[in-house]
DOGU-932670 format. One record per residue (C-alpha): x, y, z; residue number from 1. Coordinates in pm, whole numbers, plus 50000, padded with zeros to 5 digits. Layout:
<recs>
+-------+-------+-------+-----+
:    px :    py :    pz :   k :
+-------+-------+-------+-----+
:     X :     Y :     Z : NUM :
...
+-------+-------+-------+-----+
</recs>
This chain:
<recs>
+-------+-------+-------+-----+
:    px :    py :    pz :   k :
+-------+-------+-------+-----+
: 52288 : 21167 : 79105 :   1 :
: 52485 : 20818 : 79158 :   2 :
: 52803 : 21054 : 79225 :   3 :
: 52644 : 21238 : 79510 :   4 :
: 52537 : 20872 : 79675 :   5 :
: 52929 : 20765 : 79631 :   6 :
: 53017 : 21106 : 79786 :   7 :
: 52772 : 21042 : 80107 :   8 :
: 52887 : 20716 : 80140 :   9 :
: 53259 : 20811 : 80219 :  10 :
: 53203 : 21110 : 80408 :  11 :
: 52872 : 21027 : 80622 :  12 :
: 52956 : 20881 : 80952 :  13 :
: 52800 : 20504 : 81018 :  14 :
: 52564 : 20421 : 81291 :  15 :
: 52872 : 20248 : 81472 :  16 :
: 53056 : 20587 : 81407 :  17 :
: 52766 : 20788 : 81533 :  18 :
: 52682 : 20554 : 81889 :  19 :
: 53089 : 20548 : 81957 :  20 :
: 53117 : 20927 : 81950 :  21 :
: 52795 : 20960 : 82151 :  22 :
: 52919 : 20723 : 82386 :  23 :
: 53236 : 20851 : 82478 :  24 :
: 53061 : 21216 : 82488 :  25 :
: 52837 : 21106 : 82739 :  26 :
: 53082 : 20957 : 82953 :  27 :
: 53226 : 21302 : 82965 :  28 :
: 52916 : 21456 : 83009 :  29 :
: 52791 : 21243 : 83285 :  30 :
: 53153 : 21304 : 83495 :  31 :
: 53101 : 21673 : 83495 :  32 :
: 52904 : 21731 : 83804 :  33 :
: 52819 : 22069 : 83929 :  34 :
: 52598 : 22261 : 84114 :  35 :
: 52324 : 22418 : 83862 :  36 :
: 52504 : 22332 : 83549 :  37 :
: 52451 : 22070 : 83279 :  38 :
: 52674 : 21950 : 82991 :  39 :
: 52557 : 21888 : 82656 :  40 :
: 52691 : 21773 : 82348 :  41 :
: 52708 : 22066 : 82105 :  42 :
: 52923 : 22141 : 81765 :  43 :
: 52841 : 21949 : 81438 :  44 :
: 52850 : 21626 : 81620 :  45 :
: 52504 : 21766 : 81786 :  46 :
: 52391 : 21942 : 81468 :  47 :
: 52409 : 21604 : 81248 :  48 :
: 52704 : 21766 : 81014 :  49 :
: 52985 : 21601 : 81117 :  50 :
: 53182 : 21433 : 80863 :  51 :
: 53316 : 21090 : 80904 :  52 :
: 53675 : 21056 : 81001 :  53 :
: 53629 : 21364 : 81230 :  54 :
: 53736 : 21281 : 81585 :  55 :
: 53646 : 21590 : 81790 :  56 :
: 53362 : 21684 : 81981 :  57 :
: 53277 : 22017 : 82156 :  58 :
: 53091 : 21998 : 82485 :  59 :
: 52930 : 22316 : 82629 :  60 :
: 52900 : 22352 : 82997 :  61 :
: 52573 : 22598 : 83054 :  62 :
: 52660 : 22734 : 83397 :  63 :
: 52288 : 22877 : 83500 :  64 :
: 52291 : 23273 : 83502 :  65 :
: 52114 : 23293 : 83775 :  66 :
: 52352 : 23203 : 83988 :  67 :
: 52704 : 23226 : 83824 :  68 :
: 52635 : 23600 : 83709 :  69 :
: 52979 : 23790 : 83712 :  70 :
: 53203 : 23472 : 83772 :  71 :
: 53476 : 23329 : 83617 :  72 :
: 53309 : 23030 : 83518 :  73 :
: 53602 : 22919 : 83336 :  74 :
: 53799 : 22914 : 83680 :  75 :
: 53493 : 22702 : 83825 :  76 :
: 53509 : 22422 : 83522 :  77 :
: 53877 : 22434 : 83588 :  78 :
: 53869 : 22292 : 83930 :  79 :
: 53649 : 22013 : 83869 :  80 :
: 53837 : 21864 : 83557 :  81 :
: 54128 : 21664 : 83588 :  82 :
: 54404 : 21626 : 83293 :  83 :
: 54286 : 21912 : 83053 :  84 :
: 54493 : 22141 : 82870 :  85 :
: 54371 : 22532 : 82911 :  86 :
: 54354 : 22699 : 82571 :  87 :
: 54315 : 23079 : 82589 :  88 :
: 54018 : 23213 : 82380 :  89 :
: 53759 : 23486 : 82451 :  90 :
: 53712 : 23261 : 82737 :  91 :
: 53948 : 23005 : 82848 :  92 :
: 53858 : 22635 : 82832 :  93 :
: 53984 : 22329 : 82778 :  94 :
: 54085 : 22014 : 82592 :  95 :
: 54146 : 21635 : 82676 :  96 :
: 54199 : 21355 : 82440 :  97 :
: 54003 : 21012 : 82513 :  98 :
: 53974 : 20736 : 82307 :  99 :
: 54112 : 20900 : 82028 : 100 :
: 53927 : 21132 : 82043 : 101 :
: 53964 : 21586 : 82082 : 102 :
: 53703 : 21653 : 82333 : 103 :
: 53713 : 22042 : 82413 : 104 :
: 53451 : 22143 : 82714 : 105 :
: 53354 : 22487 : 82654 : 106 :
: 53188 : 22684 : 82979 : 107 :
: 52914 : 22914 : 82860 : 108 :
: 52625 : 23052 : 83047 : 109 :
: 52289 : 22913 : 82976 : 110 :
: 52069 : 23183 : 82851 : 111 :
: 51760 : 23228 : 82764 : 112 :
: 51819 : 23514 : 82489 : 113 :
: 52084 : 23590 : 82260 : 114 :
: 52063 : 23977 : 82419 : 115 :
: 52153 : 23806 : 82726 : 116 :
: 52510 : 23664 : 82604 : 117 :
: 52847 : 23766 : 82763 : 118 :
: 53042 : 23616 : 82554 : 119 :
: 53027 : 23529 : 82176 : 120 :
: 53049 : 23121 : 82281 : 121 :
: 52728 : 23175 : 82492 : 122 :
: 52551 : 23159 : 82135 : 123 :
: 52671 : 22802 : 82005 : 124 :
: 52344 : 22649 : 82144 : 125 :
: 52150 : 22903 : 81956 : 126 :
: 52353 : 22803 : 81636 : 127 :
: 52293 : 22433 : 81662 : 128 :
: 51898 : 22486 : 81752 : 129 :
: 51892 : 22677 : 81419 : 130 :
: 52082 : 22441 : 81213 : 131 :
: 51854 : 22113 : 81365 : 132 :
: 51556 : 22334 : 81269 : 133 :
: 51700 : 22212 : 80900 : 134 :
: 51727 : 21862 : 80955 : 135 :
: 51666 : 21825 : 80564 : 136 :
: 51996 : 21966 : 80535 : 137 :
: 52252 : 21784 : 80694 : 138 :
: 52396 : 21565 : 80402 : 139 :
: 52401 : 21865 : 80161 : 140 :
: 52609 : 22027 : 80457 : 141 :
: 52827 : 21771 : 80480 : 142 :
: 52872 : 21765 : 80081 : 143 :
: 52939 : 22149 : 80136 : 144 :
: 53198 : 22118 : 80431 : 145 :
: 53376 : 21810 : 80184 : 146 :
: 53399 : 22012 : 79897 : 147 :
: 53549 : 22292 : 80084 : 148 :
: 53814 : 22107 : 80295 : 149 :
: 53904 : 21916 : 79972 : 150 :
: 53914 : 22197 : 79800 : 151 :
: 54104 : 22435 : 80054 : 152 :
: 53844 : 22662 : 80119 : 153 :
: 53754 : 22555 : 80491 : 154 :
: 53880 : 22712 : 80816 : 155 :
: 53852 : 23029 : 81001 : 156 :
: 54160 : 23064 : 81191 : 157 :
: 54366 : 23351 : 81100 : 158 :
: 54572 : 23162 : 80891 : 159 :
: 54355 : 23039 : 80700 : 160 :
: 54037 : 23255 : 80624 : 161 :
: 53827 : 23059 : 80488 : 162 :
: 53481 : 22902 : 80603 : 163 :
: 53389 : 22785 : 80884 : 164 :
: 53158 : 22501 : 80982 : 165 :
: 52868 : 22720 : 81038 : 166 :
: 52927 : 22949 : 80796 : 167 :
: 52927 : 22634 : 80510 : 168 :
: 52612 : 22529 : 80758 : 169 :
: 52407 : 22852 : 80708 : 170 :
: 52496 : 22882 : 80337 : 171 :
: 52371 : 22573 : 80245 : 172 :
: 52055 : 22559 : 80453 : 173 :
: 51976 : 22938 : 80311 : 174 :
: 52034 : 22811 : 79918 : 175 :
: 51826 : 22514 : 79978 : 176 :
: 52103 : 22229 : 79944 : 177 :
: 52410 : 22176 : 79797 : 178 :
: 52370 : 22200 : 79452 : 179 :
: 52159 : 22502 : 79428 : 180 :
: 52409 : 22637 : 79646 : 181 :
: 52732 : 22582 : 79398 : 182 :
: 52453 : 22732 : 79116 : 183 :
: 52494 : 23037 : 79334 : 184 :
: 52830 : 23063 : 79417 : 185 :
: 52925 : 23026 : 79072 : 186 :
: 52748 : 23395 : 78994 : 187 :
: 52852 : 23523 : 79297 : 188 :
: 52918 : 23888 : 79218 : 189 :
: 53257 : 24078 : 79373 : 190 :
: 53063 : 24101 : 79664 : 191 :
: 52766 : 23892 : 79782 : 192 :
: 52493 : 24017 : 80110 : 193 :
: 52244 : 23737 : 80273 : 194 :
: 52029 : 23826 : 80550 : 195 :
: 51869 : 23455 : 80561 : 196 :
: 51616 : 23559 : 80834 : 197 :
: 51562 : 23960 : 80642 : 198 :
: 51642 : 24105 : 81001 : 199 :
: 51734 : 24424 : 80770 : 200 :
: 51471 : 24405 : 80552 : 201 :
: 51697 : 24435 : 80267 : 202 :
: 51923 : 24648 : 80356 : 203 :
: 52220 : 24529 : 80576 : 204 :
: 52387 : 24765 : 80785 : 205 :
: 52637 : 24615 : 81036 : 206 :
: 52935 : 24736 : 81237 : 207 :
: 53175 : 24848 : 80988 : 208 :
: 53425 : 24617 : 81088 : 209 :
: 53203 : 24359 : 80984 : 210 :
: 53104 : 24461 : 80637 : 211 :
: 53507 : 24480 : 80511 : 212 :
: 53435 : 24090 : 80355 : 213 :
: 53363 : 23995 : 80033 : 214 :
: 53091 : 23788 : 80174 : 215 :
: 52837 : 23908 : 80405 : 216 :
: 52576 : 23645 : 80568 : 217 :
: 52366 : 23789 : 80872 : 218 :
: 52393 : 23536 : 81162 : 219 :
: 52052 : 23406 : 81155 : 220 :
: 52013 : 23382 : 81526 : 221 :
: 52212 : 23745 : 81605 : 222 :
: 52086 : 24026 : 81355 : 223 :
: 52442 : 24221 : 81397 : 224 :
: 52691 : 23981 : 81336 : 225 :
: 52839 : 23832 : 81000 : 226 :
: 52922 : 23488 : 81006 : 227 :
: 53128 : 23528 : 80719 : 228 :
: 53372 : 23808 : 80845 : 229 :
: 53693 : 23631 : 80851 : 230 :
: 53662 : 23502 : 80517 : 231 :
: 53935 : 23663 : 80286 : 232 :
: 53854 : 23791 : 79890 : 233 :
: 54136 : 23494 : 79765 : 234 :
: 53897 : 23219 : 79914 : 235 :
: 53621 : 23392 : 79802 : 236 :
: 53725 : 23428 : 79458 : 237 :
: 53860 : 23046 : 79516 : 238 :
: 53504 : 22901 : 79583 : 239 :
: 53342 : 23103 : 79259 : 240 :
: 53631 : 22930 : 79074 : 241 :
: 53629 : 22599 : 79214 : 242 :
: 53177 : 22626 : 79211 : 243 :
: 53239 : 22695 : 78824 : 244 :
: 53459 : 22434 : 78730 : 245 :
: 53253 : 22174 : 78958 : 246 :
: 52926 : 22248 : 78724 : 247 :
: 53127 : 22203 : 78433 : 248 :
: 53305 : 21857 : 78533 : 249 :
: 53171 : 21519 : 78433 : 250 :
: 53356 : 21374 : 78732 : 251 :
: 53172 : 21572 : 79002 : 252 :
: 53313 : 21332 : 79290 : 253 :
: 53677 : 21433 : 79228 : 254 :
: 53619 : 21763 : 79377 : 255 :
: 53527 : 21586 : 79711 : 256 :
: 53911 : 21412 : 79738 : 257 :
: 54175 : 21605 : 79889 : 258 :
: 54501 : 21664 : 79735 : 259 :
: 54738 : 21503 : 80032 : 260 :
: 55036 : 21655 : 80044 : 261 :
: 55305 : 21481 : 79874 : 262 :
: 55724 : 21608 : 79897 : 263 :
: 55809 : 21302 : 79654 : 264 :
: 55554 : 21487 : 79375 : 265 :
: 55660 : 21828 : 79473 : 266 :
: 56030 : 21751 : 79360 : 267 :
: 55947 : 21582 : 79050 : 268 :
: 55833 : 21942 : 78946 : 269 :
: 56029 : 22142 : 78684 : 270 :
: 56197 : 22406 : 78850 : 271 :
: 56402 : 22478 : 79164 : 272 :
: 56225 : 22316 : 79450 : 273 :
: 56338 : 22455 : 79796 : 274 :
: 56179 : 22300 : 80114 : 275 :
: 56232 : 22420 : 80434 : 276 :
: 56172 : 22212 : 80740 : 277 :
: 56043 : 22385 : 81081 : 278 :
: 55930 : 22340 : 81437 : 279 :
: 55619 : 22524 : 81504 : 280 :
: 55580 : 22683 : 81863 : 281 :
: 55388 : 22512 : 82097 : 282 :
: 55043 : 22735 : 82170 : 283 :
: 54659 : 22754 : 82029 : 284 :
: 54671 : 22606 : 81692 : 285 :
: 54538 : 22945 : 81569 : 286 :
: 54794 : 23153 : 81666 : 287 :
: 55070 : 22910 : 81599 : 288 :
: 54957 : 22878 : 81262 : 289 :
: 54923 : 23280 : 81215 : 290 :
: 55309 : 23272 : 81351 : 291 :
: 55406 : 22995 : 81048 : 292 :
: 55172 : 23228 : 80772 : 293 :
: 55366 : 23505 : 80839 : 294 :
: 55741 : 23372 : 80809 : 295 :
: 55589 : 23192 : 80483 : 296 :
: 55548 : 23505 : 80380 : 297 :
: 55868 : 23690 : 80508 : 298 :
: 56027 : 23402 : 80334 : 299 :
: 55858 : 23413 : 80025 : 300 :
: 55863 : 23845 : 79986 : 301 :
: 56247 : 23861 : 80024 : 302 :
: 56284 : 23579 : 79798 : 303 :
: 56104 : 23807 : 79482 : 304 :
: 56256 : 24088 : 79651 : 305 :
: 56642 : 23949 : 79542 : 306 :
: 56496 : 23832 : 79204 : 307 :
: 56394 : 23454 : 79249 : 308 :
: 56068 : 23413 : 79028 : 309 :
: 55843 : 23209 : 79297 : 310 :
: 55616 : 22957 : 79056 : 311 :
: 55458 : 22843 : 79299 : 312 :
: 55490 : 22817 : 79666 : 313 :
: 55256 : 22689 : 79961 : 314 :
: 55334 : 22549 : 80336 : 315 :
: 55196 : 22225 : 80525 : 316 :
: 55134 : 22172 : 80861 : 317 :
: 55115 : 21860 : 81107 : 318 :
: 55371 : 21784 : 81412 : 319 :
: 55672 : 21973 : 81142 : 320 :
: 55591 : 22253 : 80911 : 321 :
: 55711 : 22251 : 80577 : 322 :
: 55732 : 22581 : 80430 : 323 :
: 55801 : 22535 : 80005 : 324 :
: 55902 : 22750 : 79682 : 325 :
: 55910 : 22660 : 79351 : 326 :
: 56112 : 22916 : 79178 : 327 :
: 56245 : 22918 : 78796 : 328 :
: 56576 : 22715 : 78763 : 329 :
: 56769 : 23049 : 78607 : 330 :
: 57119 : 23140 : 78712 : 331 :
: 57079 : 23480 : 78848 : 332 :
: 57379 : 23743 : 78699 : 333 :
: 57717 : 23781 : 78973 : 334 :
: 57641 : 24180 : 78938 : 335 :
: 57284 : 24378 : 78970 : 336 :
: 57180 : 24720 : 78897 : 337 :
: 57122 : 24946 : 79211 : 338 :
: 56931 : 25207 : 79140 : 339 :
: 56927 : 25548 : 79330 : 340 :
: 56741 : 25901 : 79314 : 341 :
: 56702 : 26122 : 79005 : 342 :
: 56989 : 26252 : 78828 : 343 :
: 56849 : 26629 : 78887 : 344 :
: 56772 : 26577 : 79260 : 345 :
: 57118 : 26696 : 79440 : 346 :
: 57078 : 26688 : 79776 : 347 :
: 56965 : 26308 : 79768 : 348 :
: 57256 : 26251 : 79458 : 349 :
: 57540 : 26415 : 79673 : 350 :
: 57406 : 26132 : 79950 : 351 :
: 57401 : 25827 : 79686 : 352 :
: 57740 : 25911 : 79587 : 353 :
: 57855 : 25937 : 79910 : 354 :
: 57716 : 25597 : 79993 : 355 :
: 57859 : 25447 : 79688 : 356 :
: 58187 : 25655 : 79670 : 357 :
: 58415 : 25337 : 79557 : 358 :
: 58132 : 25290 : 79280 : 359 :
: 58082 : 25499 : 78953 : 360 :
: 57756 : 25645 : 78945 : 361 :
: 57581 : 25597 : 78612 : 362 :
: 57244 : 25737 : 78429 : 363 :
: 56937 : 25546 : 78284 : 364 :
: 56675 : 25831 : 78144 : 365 :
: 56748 : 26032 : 78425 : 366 :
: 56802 : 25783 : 78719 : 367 :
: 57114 : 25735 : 78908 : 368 :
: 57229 : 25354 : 78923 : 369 :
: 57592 : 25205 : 79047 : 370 :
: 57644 : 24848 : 78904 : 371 :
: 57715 : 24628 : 79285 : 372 :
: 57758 : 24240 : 79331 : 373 :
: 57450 : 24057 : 79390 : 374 :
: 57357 : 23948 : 79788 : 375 :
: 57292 : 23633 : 79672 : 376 :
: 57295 : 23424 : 79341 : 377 :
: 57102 : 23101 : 79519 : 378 :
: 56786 : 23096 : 79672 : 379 :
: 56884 : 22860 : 79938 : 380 :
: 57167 : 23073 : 80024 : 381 :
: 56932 : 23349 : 80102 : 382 :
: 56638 : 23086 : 80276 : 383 :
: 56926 : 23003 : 80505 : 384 :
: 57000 : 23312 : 80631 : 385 :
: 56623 : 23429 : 80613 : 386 :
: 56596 : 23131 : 80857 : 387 :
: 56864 : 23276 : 81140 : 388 :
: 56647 : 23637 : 81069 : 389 :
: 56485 : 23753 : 81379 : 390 :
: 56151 : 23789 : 81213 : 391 :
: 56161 : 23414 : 81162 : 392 :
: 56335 : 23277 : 81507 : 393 :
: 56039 : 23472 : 81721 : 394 :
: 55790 : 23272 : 81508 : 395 :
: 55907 : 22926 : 81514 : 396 :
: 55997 : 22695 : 81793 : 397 :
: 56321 : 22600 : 81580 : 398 :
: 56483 : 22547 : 81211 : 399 :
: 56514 : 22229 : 81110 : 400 :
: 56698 : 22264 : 80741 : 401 :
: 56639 : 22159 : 80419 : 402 :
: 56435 : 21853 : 80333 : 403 :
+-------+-------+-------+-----+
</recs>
């Protein structure tokens, strides 16, 4: 398959790449000193499926069990490292940037059994001995975590809901490989169950919080948790799609390029292009990004709420957030039917006529309507005052305006 060699060779990290990473990981691991715990290097990077291009590496600190039982071990990791920012998570840790490079030390305890965990993070190590267990694997992983970012399928945070790393890791290794694993996808049914170790014996039964996604894959090292639980039906229904059209294409290596984003492109598009600029909140990427989803979608409700016909619409994120609608270039009517209860209902008529006493009430097959002046005959009219909205302001660090 020459395209799947092309592929490999722009995604899989070089030697250089590989001793670099491992060298500035070390030098991180090495400066962490204390008593009965020992840094390793965990995440992809450790597995073998990182991708090249990809600059950050987790490192867990195993505090020993024995002896740090009922501690805040995030509060002991805290005092030894200089520089780091504290991100808030199920446990806190923490993130420095060297070299170039997003190093994020993660304090878990060091146990011997999964049973033993207190904390869903204490697992990782479990994850990556699993995943090595595959070595055969890692390439077709990385094809599989390629596809999806290129494809917009890959993430977890709230914001997204899409695949994670391991869940792209466990999917692949359980199909047998990459391709066999787009065969599958493609005829994956409205709902798809995969127990890859048969803990259930073919019948899975999980918390039913955990059984509310399309997708349900048993963690292979923890028989009661889904690793695909975040994962929404739209990217679900996205990777069928996407998995379809891939085994169709003659040009299989186009699916692994990503579509950057591109403003100049964007307003070359027929229709009415409306771009507002914003400055995210500082915080955990996660939540931040949840914060920018939601007044996206505040934004883009009201706007087919007062009529606009949204084409297409979609936000991007780096430093700025740019938060776009494509809507149909029609010049909405200066007046608008309002409509009100039925003719025959009089307590709620004798209160819409009240309400619209300087209007005359009229009658469409029984409804009450009053003919009123539009709020607003231009989108950006509306986006602008959508932007000074309360729902927006608490969700944003600040509006920028139209680019």
């Amino acid at each position: 398959m020459p395209w799947r060699k092309e592929v490999l060779k722009e995604i899989k990290p070089s030697k250089k790449n590989e001793l670099e990473l491992r060298k500035v990981a070390n030098k991180i691991i090495n400066s962490i000193k204390i008593k009965n715990v020992k840094s390793v290097l965990g995440g992809s990077s450790a597995k073998g499926t990182w991708l090249k291009g990809n600059h950050d590496i987790d490192i867990y600190v195993k505090f020993d069990q024995k002896y740090y039982s009922g501690i805040d071990i995030s509060e002991v990791l805290k005092k030894k490292i200089k520089k780091a920012n504290v991100l808030h998570g199920s446990r806190d840790y923490f993130k420095l940037d060297v070299k170039g490079y997003d190093i994020e030390l993660i304090p878990i305890m060091d146990i011997k059994k999964v049973e033993d965990a207190d904390n869903i993070t204490d697992i990782s190590p479990f994850h990556k001995k699993w995943v090595r267990k595959h070595k055969e694997y890692v390439n077709d992983v990385r094809l599989a975590k390629a596809f999806a970012k290129a494809n917009g399928l890959y993430g977890a945070e709230s914001y997204i809901k899409g695949f994670s790393g391991y869940a792209l890791e466990v999917l692949t290794i359980y199909y047998g490989g990459f391709d066999k694993l787009i065969e599958n996808v493609a005829k994956w049914k409205s709902k798809t169950v995969l127990d890859p170790e048969n803990y259930h014996n073919g019948k899975v039964v999980l918390n039913k919080s955990k059984m509310f996604s399309p997708l349900i894959v048993v963690d292979p090292v923890q028989d009661t948790r889904n690793v695909a639980a975040v994962i929404s039906k739209e990217k679900y229904e996205l990777f069928k799609k996407i998995a379809k059209k891939f085994l169709k294409s003659k040009n299989k290596a186009e699916f692994f390029i990503r579509d950057e984003f591109d403003l100049d492109l964007l307003k070359k598009k027929k229709g009415e292009l409306i771009c507002l600029e914003v400055l995210p909140l500082d915080g955990k990427r996660d939540v931040v990004g949840a914060k920018l989803l939601k007044s996206f979608d505040f934004i883009k409700k009201r706007l087919e709420e007062n009529e606009f016909k949204v084409k297409k619409s979609g936000w991007h994120w780096e430093e700025k957030a740019i938060l776009w609608f494509l809507l149909d270039k029609v010049e909405l009517s200066k007046e608008v039917k309002h409509y009100g209860p039925e003719i025959k209902s009089k307590e709620r008529m004798k209160k819409f006529k009240a309400k619209w006493k300087d209007k005359k009430i009229l009658n469409e097959d029984g409804i009450s309507y009053v003919i009123r002046d539009r709020n607003y005959m231009k989108a950006q009219n509306l986006v602008l005052d959508l932007g000074e909205d309360s729902f927006v302001k608490n969700r944003v660090s600040k509006i920028l305006g139209f680019k």
